[in-house]
PADOLO-247585 format. One record per residue (C-alpha): residue in three letters; x, y, z. Coordinates in steps of 0.001 Angstrom, whole numbers, padded with zeros to 6 digits, always signed. Example, Ala and Ser with C-alpha at 12.3 -4.5 7.8 and 13.67 -1.06 7.14 Angstrom:
Ala+012300-004500+007800/Ser+013670-001060+007140/
% end
This chain:
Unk-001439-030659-021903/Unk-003069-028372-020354/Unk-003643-029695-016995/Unk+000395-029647-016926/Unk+001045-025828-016728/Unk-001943-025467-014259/Unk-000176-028360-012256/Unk+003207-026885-012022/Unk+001925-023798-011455/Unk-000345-024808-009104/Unk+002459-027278-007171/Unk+004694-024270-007281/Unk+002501-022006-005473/Unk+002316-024522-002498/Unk+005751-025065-002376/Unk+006362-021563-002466/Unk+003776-020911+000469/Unk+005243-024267+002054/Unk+008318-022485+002271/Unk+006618-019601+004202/Unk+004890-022143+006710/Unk+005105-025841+006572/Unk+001058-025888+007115/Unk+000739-025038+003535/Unk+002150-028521+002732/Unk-001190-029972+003790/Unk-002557-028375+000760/Unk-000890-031764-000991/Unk-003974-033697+000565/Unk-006140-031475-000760/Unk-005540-031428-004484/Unk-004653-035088-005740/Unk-006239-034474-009419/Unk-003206-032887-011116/Unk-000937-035678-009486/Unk+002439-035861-011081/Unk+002591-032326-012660/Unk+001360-030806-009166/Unk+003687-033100-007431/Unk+006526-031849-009407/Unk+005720-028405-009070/Unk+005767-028552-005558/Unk+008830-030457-005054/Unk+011237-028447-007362/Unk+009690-025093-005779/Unk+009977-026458-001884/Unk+013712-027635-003577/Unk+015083-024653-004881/Unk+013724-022737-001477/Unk+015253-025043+000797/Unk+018625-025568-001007/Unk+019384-022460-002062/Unk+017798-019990+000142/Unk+018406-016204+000136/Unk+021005-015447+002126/Unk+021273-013053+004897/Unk+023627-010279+005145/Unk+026047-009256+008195/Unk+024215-007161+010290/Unk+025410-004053+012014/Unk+028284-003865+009288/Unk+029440-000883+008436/Unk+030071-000570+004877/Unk+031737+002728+002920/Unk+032789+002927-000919/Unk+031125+004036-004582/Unk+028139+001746-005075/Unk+025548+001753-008228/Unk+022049+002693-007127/Unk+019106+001640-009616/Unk+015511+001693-008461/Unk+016854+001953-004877/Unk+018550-001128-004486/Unk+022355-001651-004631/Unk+024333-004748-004134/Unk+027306-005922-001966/Unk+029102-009029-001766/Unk+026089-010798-003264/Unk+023602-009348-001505/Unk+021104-007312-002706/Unk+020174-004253-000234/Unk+017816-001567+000151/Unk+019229+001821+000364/Unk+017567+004175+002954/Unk+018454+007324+002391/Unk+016264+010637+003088/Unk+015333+012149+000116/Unk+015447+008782-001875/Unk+018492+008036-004091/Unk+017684+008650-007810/Unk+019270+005990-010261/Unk+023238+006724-010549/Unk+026835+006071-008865/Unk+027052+007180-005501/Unk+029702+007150-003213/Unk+027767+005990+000609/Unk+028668+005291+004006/Unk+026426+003917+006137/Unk+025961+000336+008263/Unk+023492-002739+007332/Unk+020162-003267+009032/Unk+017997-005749+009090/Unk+014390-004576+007364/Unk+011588-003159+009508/Unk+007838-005252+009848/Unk+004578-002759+009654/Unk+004392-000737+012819/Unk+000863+000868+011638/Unk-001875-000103+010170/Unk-001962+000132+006613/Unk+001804+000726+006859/Unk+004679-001375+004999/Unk+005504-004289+006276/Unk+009262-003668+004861/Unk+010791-007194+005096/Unk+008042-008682+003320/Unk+008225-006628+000696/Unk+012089-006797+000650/Unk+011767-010442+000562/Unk+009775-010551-002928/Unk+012393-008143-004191/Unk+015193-010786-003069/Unk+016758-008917-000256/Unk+016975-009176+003102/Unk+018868-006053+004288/Unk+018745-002384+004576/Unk+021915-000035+003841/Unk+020916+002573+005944/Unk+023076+005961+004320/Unk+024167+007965+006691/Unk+026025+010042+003978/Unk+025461+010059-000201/Unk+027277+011737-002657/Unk+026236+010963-006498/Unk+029719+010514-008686/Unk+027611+009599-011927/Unk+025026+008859-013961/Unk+024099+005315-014438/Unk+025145+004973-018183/Unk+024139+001696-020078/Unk+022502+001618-023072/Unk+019530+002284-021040/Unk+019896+005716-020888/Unk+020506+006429-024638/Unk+016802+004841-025282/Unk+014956+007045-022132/Unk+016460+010192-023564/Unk+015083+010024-026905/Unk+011843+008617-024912/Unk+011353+012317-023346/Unk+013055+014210-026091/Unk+010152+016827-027216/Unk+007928+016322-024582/Unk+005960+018441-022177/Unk+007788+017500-018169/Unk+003649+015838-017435/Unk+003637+014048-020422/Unk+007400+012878-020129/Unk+006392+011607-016657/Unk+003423+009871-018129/Unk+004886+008344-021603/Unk+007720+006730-018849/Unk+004871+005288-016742/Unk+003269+004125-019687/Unk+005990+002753-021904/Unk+008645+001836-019133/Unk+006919+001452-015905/Unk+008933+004379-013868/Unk+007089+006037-011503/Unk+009820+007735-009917/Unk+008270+011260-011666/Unk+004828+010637-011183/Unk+004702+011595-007468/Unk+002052+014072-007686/Unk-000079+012675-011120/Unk-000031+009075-009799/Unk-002603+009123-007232/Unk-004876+010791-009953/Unk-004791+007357-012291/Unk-005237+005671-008680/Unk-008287+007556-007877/Unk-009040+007109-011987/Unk-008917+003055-011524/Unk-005980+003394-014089/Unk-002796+002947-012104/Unk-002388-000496-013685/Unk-001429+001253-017351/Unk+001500+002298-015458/Unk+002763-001194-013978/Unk+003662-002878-017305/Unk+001974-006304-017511/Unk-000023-008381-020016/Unk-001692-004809-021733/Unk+001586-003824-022641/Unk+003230-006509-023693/Unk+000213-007479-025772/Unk-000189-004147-027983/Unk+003397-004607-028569/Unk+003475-007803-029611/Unk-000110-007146-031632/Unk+001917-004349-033390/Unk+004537-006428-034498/Unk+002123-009348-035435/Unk+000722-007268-038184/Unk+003575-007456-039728/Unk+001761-010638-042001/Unk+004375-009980-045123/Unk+006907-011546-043202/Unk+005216-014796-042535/Unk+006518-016676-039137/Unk+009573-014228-039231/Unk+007415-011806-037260/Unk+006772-014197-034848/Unk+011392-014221-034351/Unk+011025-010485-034522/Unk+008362-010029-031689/Unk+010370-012699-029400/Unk+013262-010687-030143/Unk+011666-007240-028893/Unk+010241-008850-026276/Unk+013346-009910-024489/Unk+014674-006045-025155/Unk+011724-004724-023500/Unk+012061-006617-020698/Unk+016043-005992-020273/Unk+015054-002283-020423/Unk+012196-001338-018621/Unk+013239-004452-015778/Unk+011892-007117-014535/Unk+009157-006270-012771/Unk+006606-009478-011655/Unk+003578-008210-013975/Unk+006259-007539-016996/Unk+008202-011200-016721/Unk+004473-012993-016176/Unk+003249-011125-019078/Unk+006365-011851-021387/Unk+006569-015733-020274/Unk+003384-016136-021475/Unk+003490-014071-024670/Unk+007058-015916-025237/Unk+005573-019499-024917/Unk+002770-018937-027618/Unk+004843-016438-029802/Unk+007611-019827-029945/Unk+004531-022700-030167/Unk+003648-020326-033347/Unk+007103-019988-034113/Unk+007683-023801-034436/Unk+004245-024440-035770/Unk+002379-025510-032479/Unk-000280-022829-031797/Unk-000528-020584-029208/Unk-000647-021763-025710/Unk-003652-021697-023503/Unk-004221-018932-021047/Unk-004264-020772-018302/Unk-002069-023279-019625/Unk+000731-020358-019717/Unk-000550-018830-016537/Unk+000653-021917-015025/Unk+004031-022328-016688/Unk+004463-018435-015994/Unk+003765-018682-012394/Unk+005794-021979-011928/Unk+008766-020758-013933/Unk+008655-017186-011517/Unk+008506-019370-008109/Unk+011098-021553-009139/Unk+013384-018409-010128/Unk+012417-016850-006165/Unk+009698-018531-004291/Unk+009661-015337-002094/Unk+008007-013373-004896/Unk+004811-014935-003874/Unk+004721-012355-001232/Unk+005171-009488-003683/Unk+001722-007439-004365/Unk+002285-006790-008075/Unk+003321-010506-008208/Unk-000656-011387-007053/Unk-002308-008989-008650/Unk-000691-009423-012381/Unk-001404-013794-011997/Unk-004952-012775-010182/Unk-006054-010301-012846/Unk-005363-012649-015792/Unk-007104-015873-013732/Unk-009896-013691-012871/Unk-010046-012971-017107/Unk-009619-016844-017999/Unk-011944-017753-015778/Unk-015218-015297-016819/Unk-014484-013557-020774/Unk-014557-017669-022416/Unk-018173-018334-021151/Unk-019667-014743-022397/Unk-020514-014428-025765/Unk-020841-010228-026616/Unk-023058-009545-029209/Unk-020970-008629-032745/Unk-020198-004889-033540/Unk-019440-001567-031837/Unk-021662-002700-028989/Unk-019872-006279-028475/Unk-016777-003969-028475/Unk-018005-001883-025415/Unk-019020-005017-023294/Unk-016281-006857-023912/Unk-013982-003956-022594/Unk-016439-003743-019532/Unk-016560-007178-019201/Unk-012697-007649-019586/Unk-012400-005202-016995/Unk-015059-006524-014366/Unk-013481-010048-014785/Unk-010019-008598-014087/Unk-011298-007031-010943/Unk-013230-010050-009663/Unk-010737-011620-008034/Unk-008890-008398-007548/Unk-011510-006365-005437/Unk-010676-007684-001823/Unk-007061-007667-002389/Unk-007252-003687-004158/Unk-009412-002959-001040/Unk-007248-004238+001982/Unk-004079-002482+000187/Unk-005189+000560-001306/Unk-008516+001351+000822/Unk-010419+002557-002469/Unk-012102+001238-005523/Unk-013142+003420-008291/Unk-016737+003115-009350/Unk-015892+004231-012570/Unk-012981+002440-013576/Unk-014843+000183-015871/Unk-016048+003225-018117/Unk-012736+004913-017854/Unk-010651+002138-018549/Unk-012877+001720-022073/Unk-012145+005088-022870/Unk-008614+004879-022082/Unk-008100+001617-024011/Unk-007696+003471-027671/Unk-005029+006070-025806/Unk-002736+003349-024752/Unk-003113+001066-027381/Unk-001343+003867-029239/Unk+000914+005288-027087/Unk+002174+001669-026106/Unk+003768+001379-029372/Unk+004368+005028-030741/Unk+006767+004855-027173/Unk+008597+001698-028442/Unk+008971+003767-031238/Unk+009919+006885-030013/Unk+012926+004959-027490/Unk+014704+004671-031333/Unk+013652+007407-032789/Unk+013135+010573-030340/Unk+011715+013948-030733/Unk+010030+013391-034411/Unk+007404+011233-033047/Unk+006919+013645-030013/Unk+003758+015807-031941/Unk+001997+012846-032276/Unk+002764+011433-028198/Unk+001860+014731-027092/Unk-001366+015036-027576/Unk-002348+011192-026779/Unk-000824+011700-023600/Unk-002269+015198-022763/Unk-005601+012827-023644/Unk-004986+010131-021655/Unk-003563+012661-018410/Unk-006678+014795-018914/Unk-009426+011192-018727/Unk-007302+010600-015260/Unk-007692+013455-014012/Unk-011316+013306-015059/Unk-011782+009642-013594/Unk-010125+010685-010090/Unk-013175+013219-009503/Unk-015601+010245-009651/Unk-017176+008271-006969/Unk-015217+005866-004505/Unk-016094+002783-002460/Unk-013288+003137+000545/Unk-012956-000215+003148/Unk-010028-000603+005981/Unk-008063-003450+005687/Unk-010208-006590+005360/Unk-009425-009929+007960/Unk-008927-012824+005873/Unk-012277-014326+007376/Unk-013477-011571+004989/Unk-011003-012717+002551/Unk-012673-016019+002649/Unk-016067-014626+002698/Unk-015570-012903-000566/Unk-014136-015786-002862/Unk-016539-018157-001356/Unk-019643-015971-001945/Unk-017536-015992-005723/Unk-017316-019175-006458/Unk-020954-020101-007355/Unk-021409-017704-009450/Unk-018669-018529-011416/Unk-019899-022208-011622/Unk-023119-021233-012681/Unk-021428-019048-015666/Unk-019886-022455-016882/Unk-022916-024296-016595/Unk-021987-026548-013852/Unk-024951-024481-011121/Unk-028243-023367-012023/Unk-028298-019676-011411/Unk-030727-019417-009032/Unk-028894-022388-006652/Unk-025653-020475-007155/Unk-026971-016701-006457/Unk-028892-018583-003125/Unk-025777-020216-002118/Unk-023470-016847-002656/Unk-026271-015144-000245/Unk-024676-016438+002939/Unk-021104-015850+003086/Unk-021829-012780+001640/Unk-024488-011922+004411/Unk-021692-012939+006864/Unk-019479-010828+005244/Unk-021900-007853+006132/Unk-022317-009050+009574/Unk-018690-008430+010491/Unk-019241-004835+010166/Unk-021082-005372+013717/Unk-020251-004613+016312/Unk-018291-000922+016090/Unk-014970-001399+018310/Unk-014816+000878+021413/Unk-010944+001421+021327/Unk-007965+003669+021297/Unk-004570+003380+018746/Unk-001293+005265+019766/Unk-000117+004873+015704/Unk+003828+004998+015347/Unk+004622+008434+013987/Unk+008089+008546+015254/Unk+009204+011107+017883/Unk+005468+012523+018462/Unk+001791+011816+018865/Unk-001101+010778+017035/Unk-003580+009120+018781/Unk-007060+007754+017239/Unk-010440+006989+019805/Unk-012680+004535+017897/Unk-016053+005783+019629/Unk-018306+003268+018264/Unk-019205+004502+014864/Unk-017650+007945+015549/Unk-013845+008853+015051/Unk-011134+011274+017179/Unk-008008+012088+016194/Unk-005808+013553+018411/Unk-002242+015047+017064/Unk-000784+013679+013703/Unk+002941+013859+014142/Unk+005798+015713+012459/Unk+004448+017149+008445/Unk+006363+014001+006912/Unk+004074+011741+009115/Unk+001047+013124+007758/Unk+000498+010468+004812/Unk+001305+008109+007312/Unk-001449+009227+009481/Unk-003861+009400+006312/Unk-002946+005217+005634/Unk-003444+004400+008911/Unk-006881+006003+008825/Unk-008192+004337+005615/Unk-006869+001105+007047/Unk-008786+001574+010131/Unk-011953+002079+008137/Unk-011941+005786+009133/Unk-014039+007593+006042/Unk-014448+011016+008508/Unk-013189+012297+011698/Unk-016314+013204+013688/Unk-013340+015555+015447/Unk-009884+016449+015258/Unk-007901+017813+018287/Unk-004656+019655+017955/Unk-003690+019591+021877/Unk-000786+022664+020635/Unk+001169+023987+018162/Unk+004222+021632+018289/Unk+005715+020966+014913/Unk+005811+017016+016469/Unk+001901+017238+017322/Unk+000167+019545+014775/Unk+002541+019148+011685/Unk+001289+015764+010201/Unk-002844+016886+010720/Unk-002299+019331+007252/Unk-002380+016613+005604/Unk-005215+014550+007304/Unk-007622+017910+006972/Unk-006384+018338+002957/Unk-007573+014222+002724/Unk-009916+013098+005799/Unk-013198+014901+005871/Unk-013943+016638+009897/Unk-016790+017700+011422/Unk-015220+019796+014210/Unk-012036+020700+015056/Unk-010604+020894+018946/Unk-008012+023826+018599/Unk-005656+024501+021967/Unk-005775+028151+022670/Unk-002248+028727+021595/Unk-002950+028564+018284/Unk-003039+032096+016535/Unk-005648+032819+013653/Unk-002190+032542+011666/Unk-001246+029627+012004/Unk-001081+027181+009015/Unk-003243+024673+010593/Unk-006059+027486+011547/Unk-005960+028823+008069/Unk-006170+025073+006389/Unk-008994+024166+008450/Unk-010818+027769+007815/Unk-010470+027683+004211/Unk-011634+024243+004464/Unk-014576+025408+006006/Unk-014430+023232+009116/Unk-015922+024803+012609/Unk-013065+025615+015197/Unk-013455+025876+018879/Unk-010739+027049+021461/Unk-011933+025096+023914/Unk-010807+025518+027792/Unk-011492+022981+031060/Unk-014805+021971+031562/Unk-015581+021505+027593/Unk-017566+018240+027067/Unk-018642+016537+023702/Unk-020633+013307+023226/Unk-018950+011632+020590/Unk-020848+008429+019224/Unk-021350+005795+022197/Unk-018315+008298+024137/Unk-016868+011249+025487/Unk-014782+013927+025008/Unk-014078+015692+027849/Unk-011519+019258+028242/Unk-009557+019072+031509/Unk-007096+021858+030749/Unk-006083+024591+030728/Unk-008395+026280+033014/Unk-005829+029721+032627/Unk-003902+030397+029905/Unk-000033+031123+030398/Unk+000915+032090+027235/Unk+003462+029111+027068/Unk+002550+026486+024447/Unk+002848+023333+026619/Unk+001445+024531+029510/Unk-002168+025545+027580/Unk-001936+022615+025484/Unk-005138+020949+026006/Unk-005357+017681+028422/Unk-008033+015203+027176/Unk-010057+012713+029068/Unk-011856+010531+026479/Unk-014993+008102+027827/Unk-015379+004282+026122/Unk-018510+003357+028199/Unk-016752+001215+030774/Unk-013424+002901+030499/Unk-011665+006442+030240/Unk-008847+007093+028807/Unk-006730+010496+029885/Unk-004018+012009+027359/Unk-001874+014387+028336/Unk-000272+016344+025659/Unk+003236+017664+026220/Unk+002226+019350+030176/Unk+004382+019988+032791/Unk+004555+018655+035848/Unk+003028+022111+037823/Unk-000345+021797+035130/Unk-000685+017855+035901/Unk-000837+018350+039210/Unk-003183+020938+039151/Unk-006024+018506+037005/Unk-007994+017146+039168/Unk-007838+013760+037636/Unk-009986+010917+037705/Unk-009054+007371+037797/Unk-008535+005704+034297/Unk-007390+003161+032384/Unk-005518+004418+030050/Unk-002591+007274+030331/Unk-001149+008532+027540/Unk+002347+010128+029119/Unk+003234+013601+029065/Unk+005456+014985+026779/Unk+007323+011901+024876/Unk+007744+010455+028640/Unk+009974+013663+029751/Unk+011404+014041+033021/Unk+009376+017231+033616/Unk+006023+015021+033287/Unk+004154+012502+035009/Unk+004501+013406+038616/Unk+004005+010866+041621/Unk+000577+012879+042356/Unk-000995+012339+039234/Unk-000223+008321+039223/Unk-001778+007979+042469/Unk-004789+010038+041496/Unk-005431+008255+037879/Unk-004219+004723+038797/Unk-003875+004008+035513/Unk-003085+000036+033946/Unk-001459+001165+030842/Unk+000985+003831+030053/Unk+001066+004668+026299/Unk+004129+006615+025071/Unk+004184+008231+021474/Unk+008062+008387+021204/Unk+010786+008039+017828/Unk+014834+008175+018189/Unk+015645+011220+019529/Unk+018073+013197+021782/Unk+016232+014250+024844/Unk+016653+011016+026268/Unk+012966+010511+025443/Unk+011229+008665+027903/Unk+013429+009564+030535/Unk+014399+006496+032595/Unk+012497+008080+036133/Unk+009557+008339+034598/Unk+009546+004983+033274/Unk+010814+003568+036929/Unk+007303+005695+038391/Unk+005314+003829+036044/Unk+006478+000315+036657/Unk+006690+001004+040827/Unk+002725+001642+040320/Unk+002244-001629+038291/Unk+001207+000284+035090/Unk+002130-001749+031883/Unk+004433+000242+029528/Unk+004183+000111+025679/Unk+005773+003044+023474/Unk+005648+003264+020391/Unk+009609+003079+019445/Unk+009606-000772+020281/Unk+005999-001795+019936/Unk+004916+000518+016817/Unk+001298+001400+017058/Unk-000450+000079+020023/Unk-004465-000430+020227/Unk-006292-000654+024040/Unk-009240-002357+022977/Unk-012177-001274+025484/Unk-015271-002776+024489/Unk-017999-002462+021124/Unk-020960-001062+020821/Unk-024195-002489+019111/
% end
């Protein structure tokens, strides 16, 4: 029996990817040892995908009336939608007006790729809200039970308690990234954990013979109907429903990976597109990685079996976890094994002291207060520990990893000796390490909207120049950890513009620097100066003629040479060197400054001032002969780039990309051993 739930699940995982590109459907060849389950699987999965796909809405409709907003989606005429709205729209009634889009793909690295992750969520449209006014709550029984969940409680603990019992993070802006950094943000994605010290509590209940078993089925399914159905939370309560009714009717539990594979087969079937969901992989990776490695190690018996089974539980969790965790979130916490045993006790009873406190309130607040103050405090603890940060890994590397993984895991089952398997997981993991060589020589305009960020990869060595608006800042901050960038050897700030300098407060609170390039309009004042003072970082003011070697490049000042006491015109003009090719960017100066640089020819310009009409002058394209024009440029309503510069460009052959149509951009120049 067990080879049928790993068969339909498997089946319905290629049908599911099948449906995503018909090259998956080879995998059929690959696999013929599950046969008819497999088969089956993948049949009803490819099915269900191809008869009854998710429908598209209308785009470019405009739409207008009260619509109920929960978790940010909303629905009309059958289709489920995305509301954009700036600030986001809490849960409630609100009456909108706005038109439908179709959703966004990542423009950045690290960035969203928005109609994927749409697509695991069912939708494939955007309301964009041009106007939002909230008529009402959302009401439902719902509300009654989160009430009493926060009744008593300090607004931290509230926030956490709601993570913890319910799975809302729309409160935990500001602690979240602390259990992130802590390697504890999955207590606050409800999955197997929870659903497994509720059902434990109820299971004690041995009085009531096989009645308990009715009674935890029971508050399973209201758990689910009120904290949602989140991937993790419906995989977790599939499988705890399927053994809680085998023990029900007298069967035994089911298998782990038995329901694993009924879980992920009965999800696909429901919406193949939630393969493409991330909570979706990690909640069925995290329990495989578990099945897989805790049934062939045998901890010792007492307190210290205890401890290595929680370190082992949480090692085998992460083994299949680690590349994925790394490409998407950029960090791993060294220490989330030890703080994940210590913060085992603290949720195993705050799990169901919050199921009880959703009926009964503010009595049972003196005793969630201080569990939660304990659990808040060992996050906050855990974030201060050390971090192993990566970019986004290729999935060569992907392949690399689990192929380096899968001897070892033979030889814990006894079917490799250990010292074959460790031999044979030396080379793709020695390839693995080759890939780091060698460093790229390259430059990215990243997509910050209407402004400029622009990042020189200098061999080894990082620049940053600009960061966009403030709002673009955490932007800026993803795109770096994508890129692999751990520290900026220097940031520039070419002038004060809100639309330049705004978005680097954030990279200097996050991104450590080594030097920071300052334009001489900045005043000691300024909030930029003061951040990167008290951060203790050196500041120059340089003017033309300042020159830096910067790993295997260049850095090179070309203006101003006088200062004017107007912000554009000292803003500083940049030529950067890649070995074989230069790069020159060109801030937001006017036509009078270009044509007083005395510039050399290049590769690479980066256009003056958002492609503005004042910028860009005949005499500077003939001078730098540049091949590719980069443009740093959002919606806006200066007519940004202005259609003569754009004509200058293209009657001197240079290629155009800007960063409105073709999101970030990356000029690749070389690498360097």
């Amino acid at each position: 029996m067990k080879s049928v739930g790993i068969g339909l699940g498997l089946g319905g995982l290629l049908g599911a990817l099948a449906l995503l590109h018909p090259l998956w459907a080879l995998g059929l060849l690959g696999l013929p040892l599950l046969r008819l389950p497999f088969l089956l699987g993948f049949l009803l999965v490819l099915g269900r995908g191809v008869l009854l796909p998710l429908p598209e809405p209308p785009y470019g409709v405009r739409v207008e009336g009260v619509f109920r907003v929960e978790g940010g989606f909303t629905g009309w005429e059958g289709h489920r939608l995305w509301v954009a709205h700036y600030p986001p729209l809490e849960d409630g009634l609100y009456r909108l007006r706005g038109y439908i889009a179709p959703p966004e793909g990542r423009t950045n690295p690290g960035g969203l790729d928005q109609r994927a992750w749409l697509l695991s969520q069912g939708s494939k449209g955007v309301l964009k809200a041009e106007e939002a006014e909230r008529v009402g709550g959302m009401g439902g029984f719902g509300e009654a039970f989160r009430k009493r969940l926060a009744q008593g409680l300090s607004p931290e603990t509230k926030e956490v308690l709601e993570g913890l019992v319910l799975g809302e993070k729309r409160g935990l802006e500001e602690l979240y990234p602390l259990f992130q950094k802590a390697g504890l943000a999955h207590l606050l994605a409800l999955s197997g954990l929870h659903v497994g010290l509720l059902l434990g509590a109820f299971l004690l209940l041995y009085p009531l013979g096989r009645a308990r078993f009715l009674l935890a089925l029971l508050a399973l399914g209201f758990y689910l109907l009120l904290a949602g159905p989140s991937p993790s939370l419906v995989r977790a309560s599939l499988m705890g429903g399927l053994s809680l009714l085998g023990l029900l009717l007298g069967l035994g539990r089911a298998g782990v990976l038995q329901g694993l594979g009924v879980a992920l087969f009965l999800q696909l079937l429901l919406r193949p597109e939630a393969v493409l969901g991330l909570g979706f992989q990690l909640s069925h990776l995290a329990v495989l990685g578990m099945a897989l490695v805790l049934p062939a190690l045998r901890p010792p018996p007492g307190p210290w079996g205890w401890v290595l089974g929680g370190l082992a539980a949480t090692l085998a969790a992460q083994s299949l976890l680690l590349p994925l965790l790394l490409h998407h979130f950029h960090l791993l916490p060294l220490l989330s094994p030890l703080t994940n045993l210590l913060a085992l006790p603290l949720a195993a009873l705050l799990v169901p002291l919050g199921f009880l406190k959703l009926f009964l309130g503010a009595p049972l607040a003196p005793l969630a207060e201080p569990l939660a103050q304990g659990l808040l405090a060992l996050a906050e603890g855990g974030s201060r520990g050390p971090l192993l940060r990566m970019g986004e890994i290729a999935p060569l590397g992907f392949a690399f990893y689990y192929l380096a993984l899968l001897p070892p895991l033979l030889a814990l089952h006894g079917r490799l000796p250990w010292g074959k398997a460790l031999f044979l997981a030396s080379f793709p993991t020695l390839l693995s390490l080759l890939q780091a060589w060698p460093k790229p020589l390259d430059l990215w305009a990243l997509d910050v909207g209407q402004g400029d960020a622009f990042l020189a990869r200098l061999g080894g060595a990082e620049v940053l120049v600009d960061g966009g608006r403030p709002e673009m800042g955490e932007r800026v901050v993803r795109a770096l950890r994508a890129l692999g960038v751990e520290a900026l050897e220097v940031l520039v700030a070419t002038h004060p513009d809100a639309d330049h300098a705004g978005g680097l407060l954030k990279v200097v609170e996050e991104v450590p620097v080594g030097l920071a390039l300052l334009s001489p309009a900045f005043g000691e004042e300024d909030p930029l100066a003061r951040a990167l003072k008290e951060k203790g970082i050196p500041t120059l003011r340089p003017g033309a003629g300042t020159r830096l070697r910067v790993g295997r490049g260049t850095v090179e000042v070309l203006w101003p040479e006088t200062l004017s006491g107007e912000e554009n015109r000292d803003g500083l003009a940049l030529l950067l060197g890649f070995g074989k090719g230069k790069a020159l960017l060109l801030a937001d100066l006017p036509q009078e400054a270009e044509e007083a640089l005395e510039a050399p020819p290049v590769e690479v310009l980066k256009v003056s001032h958002h492609g503005s009409r004042t910028g860009t002058s005949l005499r500077l394209l003939e001078q730098a002969r540049p091949k590719v024009a980069l443009i740093g440029v959002g919606k806006n309503p200066h007519g940004h780039p202005h259609p003569e510069v754009l004509e200058r460009l293209k009657s001197h052959g240079v290629r155009v990309y800007r960063t409105d149509r073709d999101g970030a951009v990356r000029v690749l120049f070389g690498y360097a051993w």
